[in-house]
Backbone as CSV, one residue per row, in Angstrom:
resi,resn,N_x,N_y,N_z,CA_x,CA_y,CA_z,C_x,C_y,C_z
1,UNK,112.881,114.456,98.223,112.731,114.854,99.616,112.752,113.623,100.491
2,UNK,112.976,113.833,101.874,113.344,112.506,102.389,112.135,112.863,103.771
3,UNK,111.209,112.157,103.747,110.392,112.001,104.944,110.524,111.377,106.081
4,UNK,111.413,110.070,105.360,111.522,109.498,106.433,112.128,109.793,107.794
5,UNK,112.838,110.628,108.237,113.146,111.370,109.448,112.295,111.858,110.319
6,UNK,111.119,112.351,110.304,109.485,112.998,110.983,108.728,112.411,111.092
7,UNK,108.754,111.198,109.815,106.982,110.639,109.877,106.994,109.531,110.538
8,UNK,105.659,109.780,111.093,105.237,108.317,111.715,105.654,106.625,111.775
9,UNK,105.715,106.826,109.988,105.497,105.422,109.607,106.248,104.955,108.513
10,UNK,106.917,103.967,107.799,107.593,103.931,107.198,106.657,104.019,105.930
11,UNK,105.648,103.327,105.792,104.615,103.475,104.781,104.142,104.917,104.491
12,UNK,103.641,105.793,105.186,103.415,106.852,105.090,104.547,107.543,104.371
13,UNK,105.878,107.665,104.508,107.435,108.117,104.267,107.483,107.780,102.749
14,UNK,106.685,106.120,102.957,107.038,105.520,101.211,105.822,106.493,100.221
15,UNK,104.682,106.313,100.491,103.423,107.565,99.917,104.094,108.528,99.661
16,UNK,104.610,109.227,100.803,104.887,110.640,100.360,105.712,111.070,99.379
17,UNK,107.217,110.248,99.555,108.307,109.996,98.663,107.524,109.478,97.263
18,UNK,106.612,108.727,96.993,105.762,108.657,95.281,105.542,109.661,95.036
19,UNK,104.295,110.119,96.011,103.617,111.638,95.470,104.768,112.167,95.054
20,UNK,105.636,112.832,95.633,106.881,113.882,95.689,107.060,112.665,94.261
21,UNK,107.646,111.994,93.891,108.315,112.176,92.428,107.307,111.985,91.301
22,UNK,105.579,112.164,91.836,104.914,111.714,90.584,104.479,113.482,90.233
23,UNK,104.893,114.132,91.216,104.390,115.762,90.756,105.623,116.382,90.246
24,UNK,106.781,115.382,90.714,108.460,115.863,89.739,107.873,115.801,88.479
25,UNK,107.752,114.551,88.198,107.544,113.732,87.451,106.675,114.925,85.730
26,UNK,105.460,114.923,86.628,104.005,115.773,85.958,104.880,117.239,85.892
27,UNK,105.453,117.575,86.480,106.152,119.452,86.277,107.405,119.346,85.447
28,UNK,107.859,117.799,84.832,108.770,118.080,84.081,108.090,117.400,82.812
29,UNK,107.279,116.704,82.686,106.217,116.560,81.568,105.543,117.891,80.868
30,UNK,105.234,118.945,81.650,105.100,120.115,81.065,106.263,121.096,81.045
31,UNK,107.154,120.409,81.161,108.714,122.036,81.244,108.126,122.849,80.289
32,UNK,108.035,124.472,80.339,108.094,125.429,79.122,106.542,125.467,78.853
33,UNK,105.936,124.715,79.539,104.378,124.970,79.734,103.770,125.862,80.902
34,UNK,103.908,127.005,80.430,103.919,127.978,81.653,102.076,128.128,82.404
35,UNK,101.249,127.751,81.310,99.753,127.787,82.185,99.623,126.328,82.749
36,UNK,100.408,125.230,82.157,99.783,123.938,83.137,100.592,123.779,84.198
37,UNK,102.017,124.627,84.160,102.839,124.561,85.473,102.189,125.000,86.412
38,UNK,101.403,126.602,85.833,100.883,127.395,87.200,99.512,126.738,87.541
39,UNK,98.501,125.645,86.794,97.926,124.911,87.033,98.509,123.994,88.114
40,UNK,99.130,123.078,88.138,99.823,122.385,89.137,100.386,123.236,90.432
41,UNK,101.064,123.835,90.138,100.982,125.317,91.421,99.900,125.063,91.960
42,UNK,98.843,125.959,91.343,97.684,126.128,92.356,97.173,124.754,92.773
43,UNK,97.042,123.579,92.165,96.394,122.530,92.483,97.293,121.967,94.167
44,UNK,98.636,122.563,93.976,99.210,122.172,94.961,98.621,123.366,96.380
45,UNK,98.768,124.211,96.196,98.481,125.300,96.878,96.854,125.084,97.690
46,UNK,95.869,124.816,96.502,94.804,124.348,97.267,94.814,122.981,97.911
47,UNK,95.663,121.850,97.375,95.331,121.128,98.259,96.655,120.857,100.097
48,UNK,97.467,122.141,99.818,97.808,122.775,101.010,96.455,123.530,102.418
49,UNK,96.560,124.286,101.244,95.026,124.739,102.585,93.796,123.703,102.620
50,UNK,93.729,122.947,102.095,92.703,121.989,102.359,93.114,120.864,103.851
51,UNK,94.086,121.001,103.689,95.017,120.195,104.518,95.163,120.951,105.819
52,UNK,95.781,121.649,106.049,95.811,123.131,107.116,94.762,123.387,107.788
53,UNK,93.438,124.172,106.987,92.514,124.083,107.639,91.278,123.479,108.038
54,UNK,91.581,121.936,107.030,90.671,121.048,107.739,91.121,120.053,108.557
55,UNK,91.887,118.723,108.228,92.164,117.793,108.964,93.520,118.276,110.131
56,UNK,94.577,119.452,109.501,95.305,119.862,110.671,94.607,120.136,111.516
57,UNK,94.051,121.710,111.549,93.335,121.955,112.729,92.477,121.156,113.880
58,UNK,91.870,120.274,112.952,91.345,119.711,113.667,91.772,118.364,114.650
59,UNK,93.239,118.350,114.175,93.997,117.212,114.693,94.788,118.136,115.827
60,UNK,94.359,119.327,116.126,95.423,120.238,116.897,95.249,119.547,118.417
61,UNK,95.890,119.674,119.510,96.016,118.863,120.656,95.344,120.395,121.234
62,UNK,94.870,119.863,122.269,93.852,120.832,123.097,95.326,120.381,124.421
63,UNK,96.149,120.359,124.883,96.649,119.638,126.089,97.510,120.665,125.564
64,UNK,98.220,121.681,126.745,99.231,122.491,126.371,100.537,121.851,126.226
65,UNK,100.929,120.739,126.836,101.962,120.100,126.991,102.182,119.064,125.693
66,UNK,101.208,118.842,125.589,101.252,117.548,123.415,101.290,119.232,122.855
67,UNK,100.767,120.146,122.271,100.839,121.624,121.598,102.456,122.027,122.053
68,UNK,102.848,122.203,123.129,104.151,122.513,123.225,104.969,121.595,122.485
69,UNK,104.863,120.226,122.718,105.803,119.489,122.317,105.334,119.403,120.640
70,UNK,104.313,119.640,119.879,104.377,119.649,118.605,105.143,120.889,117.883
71,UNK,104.933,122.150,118.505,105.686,123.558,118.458,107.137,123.194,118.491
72,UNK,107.627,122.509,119.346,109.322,122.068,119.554,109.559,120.993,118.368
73,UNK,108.550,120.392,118.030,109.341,119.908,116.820,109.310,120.144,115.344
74,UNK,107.780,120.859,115.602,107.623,122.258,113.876,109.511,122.820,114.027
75,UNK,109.421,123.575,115.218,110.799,124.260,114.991,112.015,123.510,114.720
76,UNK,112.149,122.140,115.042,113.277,121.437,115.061,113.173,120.878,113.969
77,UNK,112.426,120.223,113.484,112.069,119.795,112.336,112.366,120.268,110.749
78,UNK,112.430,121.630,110.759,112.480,122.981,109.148,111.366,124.007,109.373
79,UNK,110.245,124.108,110.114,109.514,125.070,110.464,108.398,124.765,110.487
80,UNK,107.362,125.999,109.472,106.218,125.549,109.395,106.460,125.249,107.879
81,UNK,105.638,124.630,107.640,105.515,123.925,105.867,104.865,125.332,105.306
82,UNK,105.332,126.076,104.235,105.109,127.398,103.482,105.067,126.936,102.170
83,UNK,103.825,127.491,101.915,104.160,127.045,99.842,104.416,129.005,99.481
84,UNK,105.566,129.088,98.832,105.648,130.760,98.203,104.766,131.515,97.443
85,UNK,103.806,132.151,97.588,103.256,132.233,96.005,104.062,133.424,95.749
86,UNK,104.214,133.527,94.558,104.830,134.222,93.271,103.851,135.634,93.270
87,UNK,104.763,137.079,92.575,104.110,138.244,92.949,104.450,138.635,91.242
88,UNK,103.124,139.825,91.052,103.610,140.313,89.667,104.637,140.507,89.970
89,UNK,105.112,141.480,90.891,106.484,142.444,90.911,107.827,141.426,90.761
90,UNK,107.760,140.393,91.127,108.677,138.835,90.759,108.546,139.156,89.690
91,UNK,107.383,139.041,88.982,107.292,138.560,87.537,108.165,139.123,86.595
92,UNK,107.521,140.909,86.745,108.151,141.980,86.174,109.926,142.331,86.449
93,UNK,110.306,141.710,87.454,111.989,141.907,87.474,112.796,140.795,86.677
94,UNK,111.538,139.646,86.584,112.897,138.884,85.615,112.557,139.739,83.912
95,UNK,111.137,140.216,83.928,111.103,140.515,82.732,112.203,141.438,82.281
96,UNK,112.440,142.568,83.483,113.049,143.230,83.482,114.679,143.200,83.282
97,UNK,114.874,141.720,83.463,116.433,141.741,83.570,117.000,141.148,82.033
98,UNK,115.757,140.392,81.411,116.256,140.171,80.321,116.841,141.653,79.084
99,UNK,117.459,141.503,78.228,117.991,142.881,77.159,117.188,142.218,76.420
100,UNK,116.193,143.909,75.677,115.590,144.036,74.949,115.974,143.455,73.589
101,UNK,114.933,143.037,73.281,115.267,142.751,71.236,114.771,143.599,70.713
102,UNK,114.708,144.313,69.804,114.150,145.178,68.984,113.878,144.380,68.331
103,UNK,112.500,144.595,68.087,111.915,143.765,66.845,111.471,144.442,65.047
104,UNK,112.594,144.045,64.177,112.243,144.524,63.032,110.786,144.806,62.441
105,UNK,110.466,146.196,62.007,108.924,145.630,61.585,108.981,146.567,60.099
C-alpha cells in the first residue's frame, strides 16, 4: 500500500508501509492456518475500533470549515477506511460451491 500520498509525514508513510508488510508478512507465515488467520483478523479489527473511537474522535475538529475540509478529503482520498467482516452465509456459499466427495466408509 502506498501512504505516502495522504500522510502527513514522510516518517509516518515509512511506519505505516513496515506495519503493512510485517502483517503481510505474519498472514503469510500462517497461509492454511485458518484459526491464527482469523486471529490476526480480529486483532486487526480491534485495533481498528480502538483507533476510531478513541484517538479519531477525539481528534475530530469542532470548526465546521477544518470538518468540511476533512469530509472533502475522506471522499477524495478512497473514502472512509472499512475493515469487511466476513458472514456465515459467505462462509456457507463457498462451502457450497465446492462438489461433493463422497466419502467411502
Amino acid at each position: 500500500m502506498n501512504y505516502q500520498r495522504k500522510v502527513g509525514s514522510e516518517e509516518l508513510a515509512a511506519k505505516l508501509e513496515s506495519l503493512s508488510r510485517e502483517i503481510s508478512t505474519l498472514a503469510a507465515e500462517h497461509q492454511g492456518e485458518i484459526i491464527d488467520l482469523l486471529a490476526i483478523l480480529r486483532s486487526l479489527e480491534c485495533s481498528h475500533r480502538q483507533i476510531q473511537e478513541g484517538h479519531f474522535q477525539q481528534a475530530l475538529p469542532s470548526n465546521r470549515q477544518v470538518l468540511y475540509a476533512l469530509l472533502r478529503d475522506i471522499e477524495e482520498s478512497g473514502g472512509w477506511p472499512y475493515i469487511e467482516r466476513g458472514t456465515v452465509r459467505s462462509l456457507l456459499s463457498r462451502f457450497n460451491e465446492q462438489p461433493e466427495n463422497p466419502v467411502d466408509i
